[in-house]
DRENZARO-215323 format. One record per atom (N, C-alpha, C, O): residue in three letters; z, x, y. Coordinates in steps of 0.1 Angstrom, whole numbers, plus 5000, padded with zeros to 4 digits. Last residue first. Example, Ala and Ser with C-alpha at 12.3 -4.5 7.8 and 13.67 -1.06 7.14 Angstrom:
// DRENZARO-215323
SER507151284978SER507151374989SER507951295000SER508051345011ALA507851324943ALA507851234955ALA507851324967ALA508551424967
//
This chain:
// DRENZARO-215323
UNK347553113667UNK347753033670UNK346752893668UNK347052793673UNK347053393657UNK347353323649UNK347853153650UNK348353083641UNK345453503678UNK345253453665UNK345553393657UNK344753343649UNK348253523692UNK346953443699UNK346353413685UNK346553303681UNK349053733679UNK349853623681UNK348953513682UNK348853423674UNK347053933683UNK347553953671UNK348153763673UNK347553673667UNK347453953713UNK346653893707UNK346753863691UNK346353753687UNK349954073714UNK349853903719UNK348453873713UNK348353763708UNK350454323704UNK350954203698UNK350554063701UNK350753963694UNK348254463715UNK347954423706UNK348954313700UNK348454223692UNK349454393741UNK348054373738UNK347754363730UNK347054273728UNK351754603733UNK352054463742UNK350554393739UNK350854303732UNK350554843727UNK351654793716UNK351854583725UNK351954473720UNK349455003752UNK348854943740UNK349754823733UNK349454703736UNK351855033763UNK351054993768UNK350254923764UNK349954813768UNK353355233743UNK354255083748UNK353254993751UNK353354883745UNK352455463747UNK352255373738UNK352655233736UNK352255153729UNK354855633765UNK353555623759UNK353255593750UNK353455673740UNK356655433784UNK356855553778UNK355155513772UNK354455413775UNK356655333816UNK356555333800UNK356355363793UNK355255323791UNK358455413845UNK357255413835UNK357455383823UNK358555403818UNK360255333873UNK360355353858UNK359255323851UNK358955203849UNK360855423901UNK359855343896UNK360255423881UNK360555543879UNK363055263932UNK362955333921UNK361655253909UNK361355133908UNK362955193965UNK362355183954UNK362455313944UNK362055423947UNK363955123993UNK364655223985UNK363955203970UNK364855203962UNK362154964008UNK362955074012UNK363055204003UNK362655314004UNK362454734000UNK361354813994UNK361254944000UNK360255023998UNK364754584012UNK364754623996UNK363954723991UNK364254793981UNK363154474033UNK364254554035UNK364654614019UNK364954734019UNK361654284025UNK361354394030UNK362054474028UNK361754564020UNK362354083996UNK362754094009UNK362354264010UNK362654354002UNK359753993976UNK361054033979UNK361554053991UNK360554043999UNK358353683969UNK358253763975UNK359853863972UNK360853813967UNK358153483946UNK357653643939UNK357853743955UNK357553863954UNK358753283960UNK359753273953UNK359953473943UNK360853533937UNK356553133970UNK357753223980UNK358653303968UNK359153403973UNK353653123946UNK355053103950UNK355753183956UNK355853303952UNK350253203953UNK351753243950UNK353053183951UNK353553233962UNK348452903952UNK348953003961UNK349853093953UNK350453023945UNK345652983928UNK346852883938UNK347652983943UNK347553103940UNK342852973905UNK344153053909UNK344552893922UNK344152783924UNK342952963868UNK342752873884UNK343852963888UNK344853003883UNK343453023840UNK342453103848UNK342653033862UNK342253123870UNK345653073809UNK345653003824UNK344453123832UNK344453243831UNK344253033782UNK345353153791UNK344453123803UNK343253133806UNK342752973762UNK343652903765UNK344552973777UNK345752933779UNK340853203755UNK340653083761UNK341352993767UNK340852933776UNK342153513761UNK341953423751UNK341253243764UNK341353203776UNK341953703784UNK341153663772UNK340853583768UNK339753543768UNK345353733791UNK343653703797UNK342653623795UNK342253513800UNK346953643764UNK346053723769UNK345153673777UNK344353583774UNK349653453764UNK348353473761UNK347753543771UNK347853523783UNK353153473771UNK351953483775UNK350653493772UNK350353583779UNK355753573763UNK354853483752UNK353753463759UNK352953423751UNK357453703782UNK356653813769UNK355353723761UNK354453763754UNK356953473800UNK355753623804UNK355753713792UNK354753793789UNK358953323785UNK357353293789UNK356253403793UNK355153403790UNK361153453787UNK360253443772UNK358753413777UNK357653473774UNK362053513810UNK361553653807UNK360453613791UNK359653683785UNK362553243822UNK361253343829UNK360553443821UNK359353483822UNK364553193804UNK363053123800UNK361953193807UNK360753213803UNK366453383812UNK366453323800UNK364953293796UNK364253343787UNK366853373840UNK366153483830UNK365653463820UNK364653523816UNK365753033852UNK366453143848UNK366253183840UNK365753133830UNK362553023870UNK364152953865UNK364753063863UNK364453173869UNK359152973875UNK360353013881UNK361552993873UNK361252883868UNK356253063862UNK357253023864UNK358653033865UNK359353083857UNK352353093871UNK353753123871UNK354953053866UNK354552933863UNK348853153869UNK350153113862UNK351253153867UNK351253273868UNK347053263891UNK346853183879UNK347753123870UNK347253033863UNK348253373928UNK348453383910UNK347253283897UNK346353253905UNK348153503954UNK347653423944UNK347753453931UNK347353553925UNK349053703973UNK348953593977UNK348253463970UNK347953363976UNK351253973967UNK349953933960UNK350553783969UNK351653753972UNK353054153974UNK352054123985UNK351254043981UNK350554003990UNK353954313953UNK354954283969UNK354554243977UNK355154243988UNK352154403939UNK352954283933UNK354054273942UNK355154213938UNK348754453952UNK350054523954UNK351454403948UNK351554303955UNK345254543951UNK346654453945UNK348454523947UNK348954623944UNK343254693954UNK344354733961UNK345254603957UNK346154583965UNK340754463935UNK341154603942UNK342354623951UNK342254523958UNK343154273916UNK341854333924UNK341654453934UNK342554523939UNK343554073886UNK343754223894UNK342454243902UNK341254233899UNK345053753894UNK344253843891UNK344253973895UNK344754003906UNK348653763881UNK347153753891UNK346253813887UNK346253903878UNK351253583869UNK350053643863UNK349253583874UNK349053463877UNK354953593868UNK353853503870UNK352553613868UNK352853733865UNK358253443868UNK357253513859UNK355853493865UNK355553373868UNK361053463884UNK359853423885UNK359053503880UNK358853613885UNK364653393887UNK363553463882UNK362553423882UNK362753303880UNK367453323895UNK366553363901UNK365353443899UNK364953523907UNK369553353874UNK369253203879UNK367853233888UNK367153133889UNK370353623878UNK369653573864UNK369353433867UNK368553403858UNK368453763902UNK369453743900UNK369053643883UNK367953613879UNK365853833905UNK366653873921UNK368453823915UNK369453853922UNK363253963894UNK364453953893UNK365153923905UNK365054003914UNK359953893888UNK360753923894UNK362153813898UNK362253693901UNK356954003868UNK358353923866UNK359153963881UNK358954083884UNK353654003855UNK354954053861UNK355953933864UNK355853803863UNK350654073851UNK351454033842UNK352754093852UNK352854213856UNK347154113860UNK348654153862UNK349654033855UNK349253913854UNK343654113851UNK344954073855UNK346154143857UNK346054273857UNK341954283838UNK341254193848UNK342554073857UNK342453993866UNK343254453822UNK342154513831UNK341954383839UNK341754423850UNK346554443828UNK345554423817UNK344054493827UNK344054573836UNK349954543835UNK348154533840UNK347554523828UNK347854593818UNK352954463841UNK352054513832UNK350554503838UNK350354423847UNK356154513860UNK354554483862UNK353654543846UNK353754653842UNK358754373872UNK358554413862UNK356554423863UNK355854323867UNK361654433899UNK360254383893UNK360054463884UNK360554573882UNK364454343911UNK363854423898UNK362454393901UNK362354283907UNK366654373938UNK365754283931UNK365154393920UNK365454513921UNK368954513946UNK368854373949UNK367954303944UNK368154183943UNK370454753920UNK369154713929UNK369354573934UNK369954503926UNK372154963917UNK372654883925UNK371354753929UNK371454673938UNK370655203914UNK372555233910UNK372555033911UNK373054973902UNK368255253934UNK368555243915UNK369855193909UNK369855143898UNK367454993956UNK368355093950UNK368555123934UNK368955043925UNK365554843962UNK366554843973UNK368354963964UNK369554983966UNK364354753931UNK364554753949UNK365754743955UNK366654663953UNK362954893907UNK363754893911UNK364254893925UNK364554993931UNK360554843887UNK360654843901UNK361854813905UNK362054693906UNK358854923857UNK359954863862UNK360354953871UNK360455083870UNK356454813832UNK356354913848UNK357654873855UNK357454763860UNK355954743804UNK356054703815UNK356554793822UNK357254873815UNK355954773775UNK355054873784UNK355254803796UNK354154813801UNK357654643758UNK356654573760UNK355254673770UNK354054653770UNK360354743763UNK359854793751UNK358254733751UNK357554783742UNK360754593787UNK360854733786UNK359854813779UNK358954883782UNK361054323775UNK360154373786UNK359754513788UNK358554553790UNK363254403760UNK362154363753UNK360754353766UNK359554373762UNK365454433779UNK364954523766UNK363954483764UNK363154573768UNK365254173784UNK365354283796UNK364354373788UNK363154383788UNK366154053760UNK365153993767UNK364654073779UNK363654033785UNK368654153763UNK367754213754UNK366854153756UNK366054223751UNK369754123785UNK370054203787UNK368654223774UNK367754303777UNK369853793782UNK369153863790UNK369053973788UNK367753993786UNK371553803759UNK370553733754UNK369353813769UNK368353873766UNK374553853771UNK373453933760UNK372053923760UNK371354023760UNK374553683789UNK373953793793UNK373753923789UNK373354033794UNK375453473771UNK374053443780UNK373253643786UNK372153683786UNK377853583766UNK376953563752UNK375453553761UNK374453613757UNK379353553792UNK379053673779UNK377553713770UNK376753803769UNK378053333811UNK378653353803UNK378153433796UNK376953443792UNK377653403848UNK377053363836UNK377553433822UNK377553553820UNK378253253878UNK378753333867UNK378053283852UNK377853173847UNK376053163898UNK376953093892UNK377553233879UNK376653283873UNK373853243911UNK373853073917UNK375953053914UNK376752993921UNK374953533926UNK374353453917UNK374953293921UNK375853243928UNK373653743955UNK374053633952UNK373953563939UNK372753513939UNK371353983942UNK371253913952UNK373153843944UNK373653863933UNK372554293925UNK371654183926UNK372154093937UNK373354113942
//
C-alpha cells in the first residue's frame, strides 16, 4: 500500500483485517491495483441494479466509501458522481458502506455531487489489476441482510 499516515496498532489491524473479511463475505468484487502480492490500492465494488456500492483502499488512514448511480458503461476508476460518500480511516469507511441502506429504502442518500479526488486511483496502478469474485451467493446474502436491517429500523 501507498505511504501510511502512521503505524497502526495490532489490535487496530485486527479490527480492519475482519472488517476486510466482512466486505468480502458481503459479495463485494475485489480490485486489486497495481499488483496482487503487493497492491497500492484495493477497490471493493458491489452493484445493486440502480447503484454501485464501493470502497477504496489506499492505506488504513486512507479510505473512501461511497455509492453511484449505476449507468451505462460506469467504470469505479472513472465515476464522476456519487450520492453518498465517506472518507477516513478503515475503521469507519469499511462500517459505513457494510451499514449502508439500500437504494431503495427511503432514507438512503439519492442527490448526486461531484465524486471526491479522494476515489481516484493513480493510473499507473491499473496496469497491473487483479480481479477477485464472490463466491456464489454472497451477492444475494448482502441485500437481503441490509434490508432485513432497514426494516427493522
Amino acid at each position: 500500500m501507498s505511504q501510511p499516515c502512521q503505524q497502526s496498532p495490532p489490535s487496530d489491524l485486527s479490527e480492519i483485517d475482519d472488517l476486510l473479511r466482512s466486505v468480502v463475505s458481503d459479495g463485494f468484487t475485489v480490485y486489486l491495483c497495481g499488483g496482487a502480492d503487493r497492491p497500492e490500492a484495493i477497490v471493493a465494488t458491489y452493484a445493486w441494479e440502480t447503484h454501485v456500492d464501493y470502497v477504496v483502499i489506499k492505506d488504513a488512514h486512507d479510505v473512501t466509501a461511497a455509492r453511484s448511480r449505476l449507468v451505462r458503461d460506469w467504470d469505479v476508476f472513472t465515476t464522476e458522481s456519487v450520492v453518498w460518500s465517506y472518507q477516513g480511516h478503515a475503521r469507519w469507511a469499511l462500517r459505513a458502506i457494510l451499514d449502508l441502506l439500500p437504494p431503495e429504502h427511503p432514507n438512503a442518500p439519492h442527490e448526486d455531487y461531484p465524486a471526491p479526488a479522494s476515489l481516484r486511483v493513480d493510473p499507473a496502478f491499473l496496469s497491473s489489476v487483479s480481479v477477485r469474485s464472490p463466491r456464489l451467493g454472497l451477492v444475494a446474502r448482502r441485500a437481503m441482510r441490509l434490508r432485513l436491517a432497514a426494516r427493522e429500523r
